[in-house]
Every structure is written in C-alpha cells, then in structure tokens.
N, CA, C and O atoms as CSV, one atom per row, in Angstrom:
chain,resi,resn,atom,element,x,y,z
A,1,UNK,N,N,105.186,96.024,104.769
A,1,UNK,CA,C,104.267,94.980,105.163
A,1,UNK,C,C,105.054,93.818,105.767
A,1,UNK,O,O,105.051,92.654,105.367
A,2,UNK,N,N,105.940,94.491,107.119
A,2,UNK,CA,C,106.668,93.143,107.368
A,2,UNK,C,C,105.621,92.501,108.996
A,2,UNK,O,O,104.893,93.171,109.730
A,3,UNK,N,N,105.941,91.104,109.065
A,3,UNK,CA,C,104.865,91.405,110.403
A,3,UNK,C,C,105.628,91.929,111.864
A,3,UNK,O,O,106.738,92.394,111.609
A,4,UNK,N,N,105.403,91.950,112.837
A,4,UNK,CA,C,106.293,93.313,113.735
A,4,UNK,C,C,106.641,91.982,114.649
A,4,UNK,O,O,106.788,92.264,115.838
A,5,UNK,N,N,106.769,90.871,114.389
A,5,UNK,CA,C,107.471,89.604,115.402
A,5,UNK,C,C,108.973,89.945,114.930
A,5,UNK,O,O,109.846,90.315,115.715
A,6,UNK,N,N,109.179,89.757,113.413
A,6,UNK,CA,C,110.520,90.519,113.155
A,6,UNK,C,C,111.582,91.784,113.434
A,6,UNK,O,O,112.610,92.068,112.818
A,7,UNK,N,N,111.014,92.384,114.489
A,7,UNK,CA,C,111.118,93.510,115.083
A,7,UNK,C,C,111.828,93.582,116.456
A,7,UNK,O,O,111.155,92.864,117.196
A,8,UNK,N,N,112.618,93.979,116.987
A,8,UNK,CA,C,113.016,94.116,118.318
A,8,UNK,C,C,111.294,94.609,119.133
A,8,UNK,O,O,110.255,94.851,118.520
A,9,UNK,N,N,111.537,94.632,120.850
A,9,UNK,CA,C,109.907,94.985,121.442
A,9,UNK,C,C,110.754,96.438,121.111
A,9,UNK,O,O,110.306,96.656,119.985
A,10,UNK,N,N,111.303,97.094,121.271
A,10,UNK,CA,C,110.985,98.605,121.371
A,10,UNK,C,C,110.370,99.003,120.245
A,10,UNK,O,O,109.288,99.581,120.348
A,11,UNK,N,N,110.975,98.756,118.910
A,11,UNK,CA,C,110.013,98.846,117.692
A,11,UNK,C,C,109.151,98.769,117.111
A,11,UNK,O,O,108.687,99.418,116.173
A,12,UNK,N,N,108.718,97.524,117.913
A,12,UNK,CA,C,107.164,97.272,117.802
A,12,UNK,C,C,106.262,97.849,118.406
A,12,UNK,O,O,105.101,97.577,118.098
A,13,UNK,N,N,106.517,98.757,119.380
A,13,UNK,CA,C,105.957,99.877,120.834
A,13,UNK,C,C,106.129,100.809,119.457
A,13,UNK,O,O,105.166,100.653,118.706
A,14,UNK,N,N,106.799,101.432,119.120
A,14,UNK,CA,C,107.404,102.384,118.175
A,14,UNK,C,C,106.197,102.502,116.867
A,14,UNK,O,O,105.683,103.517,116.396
A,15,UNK,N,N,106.001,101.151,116.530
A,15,UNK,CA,C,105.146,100.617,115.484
A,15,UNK,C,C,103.947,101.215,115.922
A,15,UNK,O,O,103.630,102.253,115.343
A,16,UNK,N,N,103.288,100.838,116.721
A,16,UNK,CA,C,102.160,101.075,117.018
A,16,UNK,C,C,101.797,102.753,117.099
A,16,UNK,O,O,100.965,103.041,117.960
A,17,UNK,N,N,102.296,103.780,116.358
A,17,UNK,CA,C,102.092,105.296,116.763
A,17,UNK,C,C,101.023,105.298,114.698
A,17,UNK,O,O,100.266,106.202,114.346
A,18,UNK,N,N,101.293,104.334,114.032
A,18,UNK,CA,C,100.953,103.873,112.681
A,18,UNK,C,C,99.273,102.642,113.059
A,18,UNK,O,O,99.020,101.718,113.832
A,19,UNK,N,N,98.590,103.349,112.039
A,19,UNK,CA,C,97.403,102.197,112.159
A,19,UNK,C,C,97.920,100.574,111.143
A,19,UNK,O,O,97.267,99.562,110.889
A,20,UNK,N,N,98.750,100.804,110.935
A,20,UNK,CA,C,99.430,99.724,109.984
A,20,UNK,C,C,99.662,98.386,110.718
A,20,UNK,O,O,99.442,97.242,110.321
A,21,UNK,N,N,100.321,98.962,112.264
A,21,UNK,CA,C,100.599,97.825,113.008
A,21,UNK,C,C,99.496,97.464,113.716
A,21,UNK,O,O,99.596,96.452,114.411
A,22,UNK,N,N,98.320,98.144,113.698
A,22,UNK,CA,C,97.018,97.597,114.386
A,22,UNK,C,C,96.708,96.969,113.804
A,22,UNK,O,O,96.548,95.915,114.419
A,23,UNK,N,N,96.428,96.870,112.688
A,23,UNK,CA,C,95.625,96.161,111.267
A,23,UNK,C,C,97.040,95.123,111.399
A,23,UNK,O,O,96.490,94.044,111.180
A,24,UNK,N,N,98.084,94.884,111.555
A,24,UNK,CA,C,98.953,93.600,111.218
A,24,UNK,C,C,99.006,92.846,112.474
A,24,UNK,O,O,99.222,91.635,112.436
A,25,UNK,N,N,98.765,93.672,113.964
A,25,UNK,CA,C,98.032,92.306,115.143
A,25,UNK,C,C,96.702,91.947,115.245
A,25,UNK,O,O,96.405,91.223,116.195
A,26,UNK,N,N,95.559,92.400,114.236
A,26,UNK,CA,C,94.572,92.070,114.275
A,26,UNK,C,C,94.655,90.903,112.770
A,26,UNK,O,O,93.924,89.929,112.590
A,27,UNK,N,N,95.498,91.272,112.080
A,27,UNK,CA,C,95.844,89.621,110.914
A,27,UNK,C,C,96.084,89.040,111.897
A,27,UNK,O,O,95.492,88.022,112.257
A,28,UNK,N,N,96.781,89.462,112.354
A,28,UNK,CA,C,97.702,87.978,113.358
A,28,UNK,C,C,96.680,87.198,113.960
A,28,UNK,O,O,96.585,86.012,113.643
A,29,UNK,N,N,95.633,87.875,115.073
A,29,UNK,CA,C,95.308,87.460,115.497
A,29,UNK,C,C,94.289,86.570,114.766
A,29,UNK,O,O,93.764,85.602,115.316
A,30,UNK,N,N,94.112,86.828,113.889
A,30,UNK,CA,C,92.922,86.235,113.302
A,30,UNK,C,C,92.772,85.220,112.196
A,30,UNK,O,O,91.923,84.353,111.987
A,31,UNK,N,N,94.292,85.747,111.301
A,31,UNK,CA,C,95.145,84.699,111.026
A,31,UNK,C,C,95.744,83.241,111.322
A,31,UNK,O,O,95.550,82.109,110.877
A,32,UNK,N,N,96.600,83.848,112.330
A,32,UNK,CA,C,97.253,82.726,113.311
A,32,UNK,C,C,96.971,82.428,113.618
A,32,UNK,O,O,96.907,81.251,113.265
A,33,UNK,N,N,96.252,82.805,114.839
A,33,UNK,CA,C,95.484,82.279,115.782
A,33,UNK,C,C,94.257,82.108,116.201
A,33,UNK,O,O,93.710,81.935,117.290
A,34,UNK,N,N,93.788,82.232,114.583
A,34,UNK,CA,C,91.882,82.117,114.349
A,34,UNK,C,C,91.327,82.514,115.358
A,34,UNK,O,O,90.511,81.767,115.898
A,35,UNK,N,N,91.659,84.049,116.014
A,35,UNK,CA,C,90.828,84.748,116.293
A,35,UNK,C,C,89.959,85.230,115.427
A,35,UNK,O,O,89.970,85.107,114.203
A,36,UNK,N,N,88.857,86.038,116.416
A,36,UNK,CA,C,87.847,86.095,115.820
A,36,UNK,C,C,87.263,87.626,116.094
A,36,UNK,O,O,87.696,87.985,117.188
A,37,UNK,N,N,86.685,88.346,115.674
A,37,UNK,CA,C,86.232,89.961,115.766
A,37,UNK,C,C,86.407,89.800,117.098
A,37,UNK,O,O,87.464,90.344,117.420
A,38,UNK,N,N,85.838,89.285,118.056
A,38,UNK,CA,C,85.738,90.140,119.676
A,38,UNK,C,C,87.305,90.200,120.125
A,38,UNK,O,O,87.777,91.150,120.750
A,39,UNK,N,N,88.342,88.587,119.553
A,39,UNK,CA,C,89.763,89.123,119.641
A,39,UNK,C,C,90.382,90.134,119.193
A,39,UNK,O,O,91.488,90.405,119.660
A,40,UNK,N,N,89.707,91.055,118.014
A,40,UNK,CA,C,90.331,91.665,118.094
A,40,UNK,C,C,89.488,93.506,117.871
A,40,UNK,O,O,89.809,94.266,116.957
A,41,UNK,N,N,88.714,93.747,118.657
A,41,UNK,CA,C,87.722,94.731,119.078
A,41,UNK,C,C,89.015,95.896,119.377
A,41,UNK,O,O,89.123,96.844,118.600
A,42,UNK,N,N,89.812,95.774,120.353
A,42,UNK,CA,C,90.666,96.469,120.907
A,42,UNK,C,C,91.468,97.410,119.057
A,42,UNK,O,O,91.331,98.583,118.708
A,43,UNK,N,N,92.187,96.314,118.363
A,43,UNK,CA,C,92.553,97.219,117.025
A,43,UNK,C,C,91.637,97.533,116.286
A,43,UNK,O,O,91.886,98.518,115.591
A,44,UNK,N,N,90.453,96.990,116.127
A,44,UNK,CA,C,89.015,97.792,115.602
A,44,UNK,C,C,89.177,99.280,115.706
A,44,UNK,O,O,89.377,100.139,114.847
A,45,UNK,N,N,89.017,99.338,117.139
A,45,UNK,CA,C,88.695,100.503,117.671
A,45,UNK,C,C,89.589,101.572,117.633
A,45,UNK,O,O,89.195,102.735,117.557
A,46,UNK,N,N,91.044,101.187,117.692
A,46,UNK,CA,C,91.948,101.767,117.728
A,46,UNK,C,C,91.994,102.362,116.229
A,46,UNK,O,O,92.229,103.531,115.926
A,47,UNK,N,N,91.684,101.160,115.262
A,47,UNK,CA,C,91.786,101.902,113.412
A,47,UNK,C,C,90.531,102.910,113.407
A,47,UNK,O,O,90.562,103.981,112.800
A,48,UNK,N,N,89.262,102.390,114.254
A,48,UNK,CA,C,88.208,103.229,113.565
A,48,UNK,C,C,88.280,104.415,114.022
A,48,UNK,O,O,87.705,105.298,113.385
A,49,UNK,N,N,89.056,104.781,115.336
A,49,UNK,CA,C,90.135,106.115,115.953
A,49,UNK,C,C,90.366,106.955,114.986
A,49,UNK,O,O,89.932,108.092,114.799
A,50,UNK,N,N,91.292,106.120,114.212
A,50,UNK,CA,C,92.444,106.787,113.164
A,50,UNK,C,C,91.497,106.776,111.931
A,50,UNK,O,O,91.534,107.947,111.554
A,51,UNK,N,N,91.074,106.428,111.505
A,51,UNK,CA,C,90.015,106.650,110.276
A,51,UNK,C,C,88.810,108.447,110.842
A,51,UNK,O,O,88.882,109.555,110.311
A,52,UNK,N,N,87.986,108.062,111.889
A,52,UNK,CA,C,87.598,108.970,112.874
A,52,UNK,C,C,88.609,110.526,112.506
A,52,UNK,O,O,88.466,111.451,111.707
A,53,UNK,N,N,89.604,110.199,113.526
A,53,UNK,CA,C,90.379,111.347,113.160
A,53,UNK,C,C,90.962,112.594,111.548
A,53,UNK,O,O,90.990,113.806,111.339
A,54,UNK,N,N,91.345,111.232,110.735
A,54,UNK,CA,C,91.875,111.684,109.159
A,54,UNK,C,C,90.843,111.593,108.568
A,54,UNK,O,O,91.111,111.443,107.376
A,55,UNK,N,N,89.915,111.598,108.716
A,55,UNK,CA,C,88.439,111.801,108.087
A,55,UNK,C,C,88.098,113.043,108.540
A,55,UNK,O,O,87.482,113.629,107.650
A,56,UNK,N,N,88.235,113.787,109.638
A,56,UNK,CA,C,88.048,115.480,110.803
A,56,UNK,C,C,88.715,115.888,109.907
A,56,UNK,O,O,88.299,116.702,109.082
A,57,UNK,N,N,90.195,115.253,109.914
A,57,UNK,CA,C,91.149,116.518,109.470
A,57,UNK,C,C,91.117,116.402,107.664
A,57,UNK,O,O,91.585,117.359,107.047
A,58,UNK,N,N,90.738,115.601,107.135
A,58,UNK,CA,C,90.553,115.719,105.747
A,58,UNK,C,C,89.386,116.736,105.115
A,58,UNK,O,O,89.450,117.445,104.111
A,59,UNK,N,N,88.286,116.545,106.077
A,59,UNK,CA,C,87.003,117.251,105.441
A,59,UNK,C,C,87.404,118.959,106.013
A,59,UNK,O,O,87.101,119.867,105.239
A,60,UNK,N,N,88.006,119.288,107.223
A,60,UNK,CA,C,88.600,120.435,107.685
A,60,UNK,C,C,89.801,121.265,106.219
A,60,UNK,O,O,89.875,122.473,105.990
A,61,UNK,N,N,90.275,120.575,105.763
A,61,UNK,CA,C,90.802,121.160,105.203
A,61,UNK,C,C,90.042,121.499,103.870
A,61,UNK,O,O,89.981,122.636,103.402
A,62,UNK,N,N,89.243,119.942,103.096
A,62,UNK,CA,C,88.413,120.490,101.753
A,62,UNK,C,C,87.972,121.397,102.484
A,62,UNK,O,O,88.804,122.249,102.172
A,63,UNK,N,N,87.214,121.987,103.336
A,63,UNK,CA,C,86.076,123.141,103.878
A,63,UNK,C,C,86.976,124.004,103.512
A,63,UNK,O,O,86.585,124.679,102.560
A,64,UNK,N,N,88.260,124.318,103.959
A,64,UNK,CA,C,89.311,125.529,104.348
A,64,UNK,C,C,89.222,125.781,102.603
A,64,UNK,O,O,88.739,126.762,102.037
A,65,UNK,N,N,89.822,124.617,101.999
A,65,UNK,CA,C,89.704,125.156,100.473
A,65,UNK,C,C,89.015,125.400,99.586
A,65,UNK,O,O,89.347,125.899,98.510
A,66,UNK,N,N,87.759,125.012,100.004
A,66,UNK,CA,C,86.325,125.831,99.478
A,66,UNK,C,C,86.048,127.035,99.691
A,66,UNK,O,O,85.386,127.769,98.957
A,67,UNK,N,N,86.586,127.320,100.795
A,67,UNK,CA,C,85.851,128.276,101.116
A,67,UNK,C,C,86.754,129.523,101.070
A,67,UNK,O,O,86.527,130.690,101.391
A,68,UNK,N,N,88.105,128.776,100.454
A,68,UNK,CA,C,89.438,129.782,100.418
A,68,UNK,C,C,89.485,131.333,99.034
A,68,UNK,O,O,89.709,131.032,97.861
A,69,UNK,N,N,89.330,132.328,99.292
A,69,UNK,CA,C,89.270,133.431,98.344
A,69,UNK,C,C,90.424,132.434,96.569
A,69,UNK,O,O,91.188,131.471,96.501
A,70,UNK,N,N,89.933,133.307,95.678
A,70,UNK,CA,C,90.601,133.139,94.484
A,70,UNK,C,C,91.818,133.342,94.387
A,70,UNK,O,O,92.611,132.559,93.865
A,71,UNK,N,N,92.146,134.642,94.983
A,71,UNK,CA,C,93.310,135.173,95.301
A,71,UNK,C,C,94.531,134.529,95.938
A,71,UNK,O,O,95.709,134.565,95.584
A,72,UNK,N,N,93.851,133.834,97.136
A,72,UNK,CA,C,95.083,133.042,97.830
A,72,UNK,C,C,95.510,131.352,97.195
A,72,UNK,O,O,96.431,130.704,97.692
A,73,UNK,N,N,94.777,130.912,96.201
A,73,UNK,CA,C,94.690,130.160,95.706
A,73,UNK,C,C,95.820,129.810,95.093
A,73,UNK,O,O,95.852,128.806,94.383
C-alpha cells in the first residue's frame, strides 16, 4: 500500500497491470485533489473490468468443481 508517486514512471506503467494501482489513483484523486466520481470514472471502470473478469473466472471454475466426477476429486 505504497502510493505509486514513490515509484520511478516505468513502475508505475508496470503498476497498473494490478487493480491496486487503479484504486490508489482514484484515492489520489479524490483524496488529494478532491476529486470527485466523474474524476475518476476512467479507474471505476477499469476496477469494475477486473471485478467483471475474476468474478467469470471464479464462478467458471466453482461450475468445473461441481460438476467435477468423485473420482477426480
């Protein structure tokens, strides 16, 4: 939980492959610089992406293991 100003720019490019650093420029922004939701719509969207996604691949797999024989268990 460090904020990514402490960071060289390549790292912080680097950072961003993590919803961690979306959610820590949308503090910022909103934090610091009392932005406000429409400032920061862009990492909204980008987390509700990544939530979107690991929510597919989470319920994909309970299915796989429901529905997985006793045997391979």
């Amino acid at each position: 939980m460090v904020p990514l100003e402490v960071f060289p720019p390549a790292m912080r490019t680097v950072a961003h492959v993590t919803p961690h650093a979306w959610a820590m420029d949308a503090f910022g922004d909103i934090l610091g610089r009392g932005g406000g939701v429409g400032d920061v719509a862009v990492e909204l969207g980008v987390l509700l992406a990544y939530a979107a996604v690991l929510l597919g691949v989470a319920v994909a797999l309970f299915r796989r293991r429901l529905t997985a024989s006793p045997a391979s268990t």
